[in-house]
C-alpha positions as a printed Julia matrix, in Angstrom:
419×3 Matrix{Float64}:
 78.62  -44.19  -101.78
 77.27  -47.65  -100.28
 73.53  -47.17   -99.59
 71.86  -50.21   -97.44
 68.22  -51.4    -97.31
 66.09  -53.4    -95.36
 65.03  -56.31   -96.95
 63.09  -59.43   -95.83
 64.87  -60.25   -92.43
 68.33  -58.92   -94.09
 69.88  -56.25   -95.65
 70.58  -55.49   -98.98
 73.54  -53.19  -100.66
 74.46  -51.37  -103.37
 76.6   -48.59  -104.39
 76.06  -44.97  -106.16
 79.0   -43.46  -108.11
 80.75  -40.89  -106.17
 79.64  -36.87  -107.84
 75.98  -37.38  -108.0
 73.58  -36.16  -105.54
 72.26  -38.82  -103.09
 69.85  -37.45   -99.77
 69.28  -40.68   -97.28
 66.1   -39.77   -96.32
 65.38  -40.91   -92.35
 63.91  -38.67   -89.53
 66.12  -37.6    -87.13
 67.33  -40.5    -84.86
 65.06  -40.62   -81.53
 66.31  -42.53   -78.64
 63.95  -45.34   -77.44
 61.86  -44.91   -73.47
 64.9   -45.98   -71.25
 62.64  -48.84   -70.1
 60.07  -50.06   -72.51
 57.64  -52.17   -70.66
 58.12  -49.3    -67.82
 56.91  -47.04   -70.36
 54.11  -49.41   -71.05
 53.64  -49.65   -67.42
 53.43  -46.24   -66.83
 50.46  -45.44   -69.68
 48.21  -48.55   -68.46
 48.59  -46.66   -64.84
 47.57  -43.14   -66.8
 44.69  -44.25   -68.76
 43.73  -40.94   -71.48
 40.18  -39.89   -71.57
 38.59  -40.7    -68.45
 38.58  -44.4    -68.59
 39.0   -46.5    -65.36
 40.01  -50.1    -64.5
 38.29  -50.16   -61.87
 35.13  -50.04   -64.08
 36.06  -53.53   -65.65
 36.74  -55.11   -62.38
 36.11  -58.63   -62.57
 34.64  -58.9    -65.94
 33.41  -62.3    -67.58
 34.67  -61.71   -71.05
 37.88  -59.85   -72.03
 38.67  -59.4    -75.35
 41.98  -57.98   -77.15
 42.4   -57.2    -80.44
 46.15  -58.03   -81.77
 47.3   -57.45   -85.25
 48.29  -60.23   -87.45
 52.06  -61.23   -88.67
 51.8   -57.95   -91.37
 52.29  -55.29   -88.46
 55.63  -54.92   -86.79
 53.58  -54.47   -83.43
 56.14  -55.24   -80.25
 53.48  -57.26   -78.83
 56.66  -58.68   -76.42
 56.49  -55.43   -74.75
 52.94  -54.57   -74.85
 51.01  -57.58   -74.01
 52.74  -58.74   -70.75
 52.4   -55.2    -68.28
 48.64  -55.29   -70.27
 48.06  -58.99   -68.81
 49.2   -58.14   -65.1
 46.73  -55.46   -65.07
 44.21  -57.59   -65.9
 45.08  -59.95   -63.66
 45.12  -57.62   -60.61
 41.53  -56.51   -61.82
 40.92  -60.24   -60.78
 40.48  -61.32   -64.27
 41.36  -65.12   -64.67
 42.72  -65.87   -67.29
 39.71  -68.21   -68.73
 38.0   -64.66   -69.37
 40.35  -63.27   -71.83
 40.82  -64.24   -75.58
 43.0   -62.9    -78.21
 41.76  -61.78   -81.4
 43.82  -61.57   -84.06
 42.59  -58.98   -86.3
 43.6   -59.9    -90.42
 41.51  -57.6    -91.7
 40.94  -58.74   -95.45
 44.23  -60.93   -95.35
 43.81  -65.16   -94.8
 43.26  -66.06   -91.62
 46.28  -66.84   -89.54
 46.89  -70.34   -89.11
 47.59  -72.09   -85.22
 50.77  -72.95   -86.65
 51.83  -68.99   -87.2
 51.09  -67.42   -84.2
 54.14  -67.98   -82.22
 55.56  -65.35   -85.17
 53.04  -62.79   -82.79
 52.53  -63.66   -79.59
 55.28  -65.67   -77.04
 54.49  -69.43   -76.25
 53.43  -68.6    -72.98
 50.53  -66.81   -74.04
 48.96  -68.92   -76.75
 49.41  -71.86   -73.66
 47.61  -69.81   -71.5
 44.8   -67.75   -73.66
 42.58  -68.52   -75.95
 43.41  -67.47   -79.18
 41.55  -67.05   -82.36
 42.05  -65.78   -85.87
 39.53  -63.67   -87.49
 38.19  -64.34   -91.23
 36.52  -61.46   -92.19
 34.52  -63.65   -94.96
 32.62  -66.18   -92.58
 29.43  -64.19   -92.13
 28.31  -66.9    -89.04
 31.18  -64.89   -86.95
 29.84  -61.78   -87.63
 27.14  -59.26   -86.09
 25.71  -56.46   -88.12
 25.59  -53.51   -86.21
 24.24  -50.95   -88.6
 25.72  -48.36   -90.49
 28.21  -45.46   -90.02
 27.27  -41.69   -91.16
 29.33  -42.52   -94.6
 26.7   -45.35   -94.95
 29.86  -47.8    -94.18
 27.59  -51.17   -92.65
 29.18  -52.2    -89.94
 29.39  -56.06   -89.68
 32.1   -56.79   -86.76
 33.37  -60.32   -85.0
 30.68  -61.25   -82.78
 32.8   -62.48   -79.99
 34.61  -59.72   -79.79
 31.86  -57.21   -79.77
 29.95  -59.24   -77.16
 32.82  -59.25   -74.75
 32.71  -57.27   -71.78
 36.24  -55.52   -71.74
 37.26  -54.96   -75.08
 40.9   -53.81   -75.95
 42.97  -53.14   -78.92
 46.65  -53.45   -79.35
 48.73  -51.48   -81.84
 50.89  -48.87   -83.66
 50.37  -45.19   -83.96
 52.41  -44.37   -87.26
 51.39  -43.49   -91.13
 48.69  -44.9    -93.19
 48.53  -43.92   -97.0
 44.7   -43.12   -96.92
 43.76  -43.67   -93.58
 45.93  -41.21   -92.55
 47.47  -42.96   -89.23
 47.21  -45.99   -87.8
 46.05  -46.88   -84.72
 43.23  -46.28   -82.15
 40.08  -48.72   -82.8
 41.26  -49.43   -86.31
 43.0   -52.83   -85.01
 38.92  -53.9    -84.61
 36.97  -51.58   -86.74
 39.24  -52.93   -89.5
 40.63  -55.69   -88.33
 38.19  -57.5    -87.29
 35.38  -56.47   -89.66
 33.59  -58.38   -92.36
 34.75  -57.8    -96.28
 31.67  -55.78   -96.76
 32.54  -53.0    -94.46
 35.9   -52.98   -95.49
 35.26  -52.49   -98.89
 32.92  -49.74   -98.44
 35.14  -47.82   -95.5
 38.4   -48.12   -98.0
 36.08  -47.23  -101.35
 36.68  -43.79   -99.08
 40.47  -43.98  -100.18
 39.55  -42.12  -103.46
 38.3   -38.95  -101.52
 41.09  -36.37  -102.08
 40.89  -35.69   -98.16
 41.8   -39.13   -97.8
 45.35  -38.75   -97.51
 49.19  -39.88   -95.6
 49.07  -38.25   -92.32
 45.54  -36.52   -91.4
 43.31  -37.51   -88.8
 40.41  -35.27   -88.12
 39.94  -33.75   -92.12
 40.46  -37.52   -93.37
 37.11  -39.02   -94.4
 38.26  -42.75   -94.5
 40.02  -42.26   -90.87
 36.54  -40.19   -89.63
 34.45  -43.66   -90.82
 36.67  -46.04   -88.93
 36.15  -43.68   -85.99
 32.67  -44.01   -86.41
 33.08  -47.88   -86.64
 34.79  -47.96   -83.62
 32.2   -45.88   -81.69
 29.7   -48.74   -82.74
 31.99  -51.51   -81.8
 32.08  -49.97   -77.97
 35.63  -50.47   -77.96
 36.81  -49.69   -74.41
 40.59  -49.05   -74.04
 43.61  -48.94   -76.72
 47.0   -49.81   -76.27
 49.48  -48.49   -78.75
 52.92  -47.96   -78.91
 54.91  -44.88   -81.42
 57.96  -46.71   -82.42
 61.22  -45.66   -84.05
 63.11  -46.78   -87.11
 64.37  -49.78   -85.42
 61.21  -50.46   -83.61
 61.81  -49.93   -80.1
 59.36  -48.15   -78.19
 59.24  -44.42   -77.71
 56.31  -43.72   -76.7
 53.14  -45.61   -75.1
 49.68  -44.71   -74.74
 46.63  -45.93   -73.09
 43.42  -45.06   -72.57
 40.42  -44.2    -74.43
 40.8   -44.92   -78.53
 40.25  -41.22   -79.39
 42.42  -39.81   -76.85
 45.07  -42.33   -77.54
 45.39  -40.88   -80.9
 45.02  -37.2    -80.47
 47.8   -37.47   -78.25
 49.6   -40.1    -79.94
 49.91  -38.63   -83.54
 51.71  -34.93   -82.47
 54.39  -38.16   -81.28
 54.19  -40.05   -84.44
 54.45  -36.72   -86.48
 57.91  -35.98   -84.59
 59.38  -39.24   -84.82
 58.25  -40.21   -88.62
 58.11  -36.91   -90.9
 61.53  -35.2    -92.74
 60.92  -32.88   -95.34
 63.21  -32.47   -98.36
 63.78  -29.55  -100.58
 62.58  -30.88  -103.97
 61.47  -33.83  -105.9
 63.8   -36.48  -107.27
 64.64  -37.96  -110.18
 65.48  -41.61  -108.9
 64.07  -42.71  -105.94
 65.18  -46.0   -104.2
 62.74  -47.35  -101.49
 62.25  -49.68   -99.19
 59.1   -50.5    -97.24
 61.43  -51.34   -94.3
 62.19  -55.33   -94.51
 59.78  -57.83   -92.63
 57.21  -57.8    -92.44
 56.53  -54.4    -94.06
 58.03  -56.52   -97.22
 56.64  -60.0    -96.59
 53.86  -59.79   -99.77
 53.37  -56.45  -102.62
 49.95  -56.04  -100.24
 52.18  -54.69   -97.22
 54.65  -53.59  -100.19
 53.06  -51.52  -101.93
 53.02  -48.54   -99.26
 56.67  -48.35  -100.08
 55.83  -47.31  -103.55
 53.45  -44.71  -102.26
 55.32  -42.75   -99.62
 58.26  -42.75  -102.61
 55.88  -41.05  -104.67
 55.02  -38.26  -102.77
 58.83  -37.3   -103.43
 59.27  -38.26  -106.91
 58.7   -35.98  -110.05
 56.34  -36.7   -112.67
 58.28  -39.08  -115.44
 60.88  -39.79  -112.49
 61.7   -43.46  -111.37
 61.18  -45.6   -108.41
 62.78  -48.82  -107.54
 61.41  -50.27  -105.2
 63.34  -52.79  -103.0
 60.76  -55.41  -101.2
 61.52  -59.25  -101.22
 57.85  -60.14  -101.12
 58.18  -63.68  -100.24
 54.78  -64.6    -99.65
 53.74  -63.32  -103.33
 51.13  -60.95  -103.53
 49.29  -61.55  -100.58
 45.72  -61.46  -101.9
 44.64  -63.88  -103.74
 41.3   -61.56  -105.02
 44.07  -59.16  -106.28
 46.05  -61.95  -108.22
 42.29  -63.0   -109.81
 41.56  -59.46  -110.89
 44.79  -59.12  -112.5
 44.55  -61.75  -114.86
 44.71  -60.33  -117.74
 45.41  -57.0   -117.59
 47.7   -55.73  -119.88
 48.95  -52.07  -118.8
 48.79  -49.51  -115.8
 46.33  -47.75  -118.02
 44.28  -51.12  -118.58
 44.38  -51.31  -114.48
 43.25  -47.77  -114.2
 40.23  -48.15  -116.42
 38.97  -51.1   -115.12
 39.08  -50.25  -111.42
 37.42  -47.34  -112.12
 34.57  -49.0   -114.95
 33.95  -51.91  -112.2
 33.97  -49.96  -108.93
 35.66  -50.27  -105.54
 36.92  -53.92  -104.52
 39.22  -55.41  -102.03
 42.21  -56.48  -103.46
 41.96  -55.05  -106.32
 42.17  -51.83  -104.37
 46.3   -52.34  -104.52
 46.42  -52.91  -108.58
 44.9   -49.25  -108.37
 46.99  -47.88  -105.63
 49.97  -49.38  -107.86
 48.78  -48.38  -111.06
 47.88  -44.46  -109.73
 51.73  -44.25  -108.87
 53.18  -46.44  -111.83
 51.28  -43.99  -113.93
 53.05  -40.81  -113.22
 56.5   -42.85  -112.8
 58.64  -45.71  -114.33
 58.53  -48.56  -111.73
 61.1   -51.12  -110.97
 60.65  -53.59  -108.65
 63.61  -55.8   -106.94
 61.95  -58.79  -105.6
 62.13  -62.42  -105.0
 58.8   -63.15  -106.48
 58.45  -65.62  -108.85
 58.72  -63.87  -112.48
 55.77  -65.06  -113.75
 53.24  -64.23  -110.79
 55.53  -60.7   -110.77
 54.44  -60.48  -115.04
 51.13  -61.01  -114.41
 50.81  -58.29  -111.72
 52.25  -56.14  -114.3
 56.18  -55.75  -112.58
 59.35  -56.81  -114.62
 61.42  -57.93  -111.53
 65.12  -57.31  -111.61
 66.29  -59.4   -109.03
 69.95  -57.61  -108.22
 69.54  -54.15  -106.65
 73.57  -53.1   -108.23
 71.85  -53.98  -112.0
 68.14  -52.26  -111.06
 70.39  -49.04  -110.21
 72.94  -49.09  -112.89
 69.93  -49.13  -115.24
 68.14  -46.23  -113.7
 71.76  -44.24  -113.52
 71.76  -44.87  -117.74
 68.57  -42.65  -118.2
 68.97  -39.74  -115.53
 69.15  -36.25  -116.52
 72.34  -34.23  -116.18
 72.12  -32.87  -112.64
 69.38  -35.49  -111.39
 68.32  -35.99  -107.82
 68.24  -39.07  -106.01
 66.88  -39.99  -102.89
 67.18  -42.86  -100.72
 64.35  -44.12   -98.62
 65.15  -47.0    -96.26
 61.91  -47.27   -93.99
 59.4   -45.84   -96.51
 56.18  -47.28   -94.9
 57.06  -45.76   -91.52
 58.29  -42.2    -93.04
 56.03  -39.33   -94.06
 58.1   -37.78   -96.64
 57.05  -33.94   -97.68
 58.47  -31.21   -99.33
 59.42  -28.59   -97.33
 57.76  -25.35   -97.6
C-alpha cells in the first residue's frame, strides 16, 4: 500500500508491501463551519464567561497576542471579524498593536511577518516581536502558587484591552493549547518559562488534561496575573480549516473548547505497534526538530517498548534553538542526554534533548530529514534522507506478525489505546 505524509510544504510517499498490517491512524474526518469567518463572527458576538465589549469601549491601548510562524494559527480568518469589532467599539486603529508571542524561540524578524499576518495589517498596526531575553521589555509581576515568577512583556500587560489569538488542540505536557497561554507563554521572559515547563516532569503533566495538569494549572495562574481580558481561538481539523470558534473569557474559552478539540483530535487503537511512521504534520509543525519533536512524542504513546519510530519531519530551519544545539555538544548517547539533564537541572532548550532522549530511550529512532548531517550527528540522529530506504530498513528487523501504524498529523492527534 502507498502511505503519504506531510512534509515541509509537500508531501512525501512511500510504499508498504502488500500482507502486513498497516492502521492509518487519523480521527474521523469532520467537516469544516460552512462559513469560517461567520463562525468567527458569530463567537466574538457570544462572548463565554460574562465578558462584554461594551466594557472596552473606546480604550487607549489594545493589545493582541498572535503566535509566531511555528503555529498553524488561521490568523486570515481570525484577525479580520476580531478587527471590525474593535473598530465598531470606536477603537482607531493607532490604539491597537500586535504582539507576536515567540515564546523562547528568536524573535521574528520585520521581514517574516507577512508569513503571519496579511499586508494590510502590518500597514495598518503596529507590530512587534517579543524576545523573551531582553529584561528592559519586561515587568515582574510576582509569582504563581507553583512559585513560577512571572516576568511578562510590559506593553502588553499595560495595555488596556488585552487579547490573545490561537489554537485549542494537544500539547505534550501542557496538556492543550490555547486560552492565555499565547501571553502567559508567549510573551513571557526565559525565566518563567523555564520554571513553568521544569513542571513538564510532573507525571500529571501529561497530552490532553487540563484541570489535573500541573504545568497547564501554572500557566492558568500566569494568565490570571497577566489580566488577560478576552481569547480568541479557533479548533481546527486535519487540514486546518475552522470547525469551531470561541470567544470570550480565557477559562471559559477552554472548558468549552477542549470537549471540541477532544472530538475532532483523539482515535484510539487496539494495541501498540511495532513500527511506527510519523509525521508532525508538514509546515510549520516540521519547520525545525523544536516544533518536530512532538511528532516523536504522540508516536510514542503508541509504540511498544524496543519498537521503532521513524519519524518524517524536513526540519529546514535546523534545530531551532540555538541553547539546545550548545548543550548538545558533546553528548555522546540518549543515556549521556538523560543523565545530564537530570545532574544539571531544568533548562530551555535543552528541555527537547530530554523530551527526545525519554522517547529514543524506550525505542529505536529514525529520523528522515533535510538537516544537514552533521548538525543532525551532533543532536544525536543518523538522518536517512529517503523515506522508501528508512522503511525498507525498519521492514528488515520486524517481528513475524508486527504492527505498524501510520501517523500523518501526529502533533495534532491524541493517539490512545483503547480500553
Amino acid at each position: 500500500m502507498q502511505i503519504h505524509f506531510p512534509y515541509d510544504k509537500t508531501t512525501l510517499t512511500a510504499s508498504i508491501p502488500d500482507g502486513l498490517h498497516v492502521d492509518v491512524i487519523e480521527p474521523p474526518a469532520v467537516p469544516p463551519a460552512p462559513d469560517e469567518m461567520g463562525a468567527v463572527r458569530d463567537a466574538l458576538e457570544e462572548l463565554l464567561g460574562g465578558v462584554r465589549w461594551e466594557d472596552f469601549r473606546g480604550a487607549k491601548r489594545v493589545a493582541i497576542a498572535v503566535n509566531d510562524k511555528t503555529r498553524p494559527v488561521p490568523h486570515d480568518r481570525l484577525l479580520p471579524p476580531l478587527l471590525a469589532k474593535l473598530e465598531a467599539l470606536g477603537i482607531p486603529s493607532s490604539a491597537i498593536t500586535f504582539f507576536i508571542a515567540v515564546g523562547t524561540h528568536p524573535p521574528m524578524l520585520p521581514e517574516e511577518f507577512p508569513s503571519i499576518l496579511s499586508q494590510g495589517i502590518i500597514d495598518t498596526y503596529n507590530v512587534v516581536s517579543h524576545d523573551s531575553e531582553d529584561i528592559y521589555t519586561l515587568i515582574d509581576l510576582g509569582k504563581t502558587p507553583h512559585s513560577t515568577p512571572v516576568w511578562i512583556n510590559r506593553a502588553f500587560f499595560q495595555s488596556d484591552l488585552k487579547i490573545v489569538v490561537g489554537n485549542i488542540e494537544p500539547h505534550q505536557f501542557v496538556g492543550f493549547s490555547g486560552g492565555v497561554k499565547t501571553a502567559a507563554v508567549g510573551l513571557a521572559g526565559l525565566q518563567s518559562i523555564n520554571v513553568n515547563h521544569a513542571l513538564m516532569t510532573h507525571p500529571d503533566s501529561k497530552i490532553g488534561t487540563y484541570e489535573t495538569n500541573p504545568a497547564r494549572q501554572d500557566v492558568e495562574a500566569m494568565g490570571e496575573m497577566i489580566g488577560i481580558h478576552i481569547a480568541l481561538n479557533a479548533v481546527l481539523n486535519q487540514d486546518r480549516q475552522i470547525v469551531h470558534a470561541l470567544a470570550g473569557d480565557p477559562h471559559a474559552v477552554m472548558q468549552a473548547g477542549i470537549p471540541l478539540s477532544r472530538k475532532v483530535c483523539q482515535v484510539g487503537v487496539a494495541e501498540e505497534y511495532d513500527l511506527l511512521i510519523s509525521s508532525p504534520g508538514g509546515h510549520p509543525k516540521d519547520i525545525n526538530v523544536y516544533q518536530a519533536q512532538k511528532g516523536l512524542a504522540h508516536a510514542a504513546l503508541v509504540t511498544r517498548t524496543g519498537g521503532t519510530i521513524i519519524l518524517v519531519a524536513a526540519c529546514t530551519e535546523g534545530s531551532g534553538s540555538p541553547h539546545y544545539e550548545d548543550w548538545m555538544e558533546g553528548k555522546e548517547s540518549w543515556d549521556d542526554v538523560l543523565r545530564c539533564f537530570r545532574a544539571e537541572g531544568f533548562r530551555i532548550g535543552p528541555h527537547k534533548a530530554y523530551l527526545i532522549a525519554r522517547d529514543a530511550t524506550k525505542t529505536h529512532l529514525m529520523v528522515c530529514a533535510k538537516m544537514d548531517q552533521t548538525l543532525a550527528r551532533m543532536l544525536l540522529f543518523d538522518p536517512i534522507y529517503d523515506l522508501q530506504e528508512a522503511i525498507e530498513t525498519a521492514l528488515q528487523v520486524l517481528p513475524q506478525g508486527a504492527r505498524i501504524g501510520v501517523l500523518p498529523h501526529a502533533s495534532s492527534t491524541i493517539p490512545f489505546i483503547e480500553g
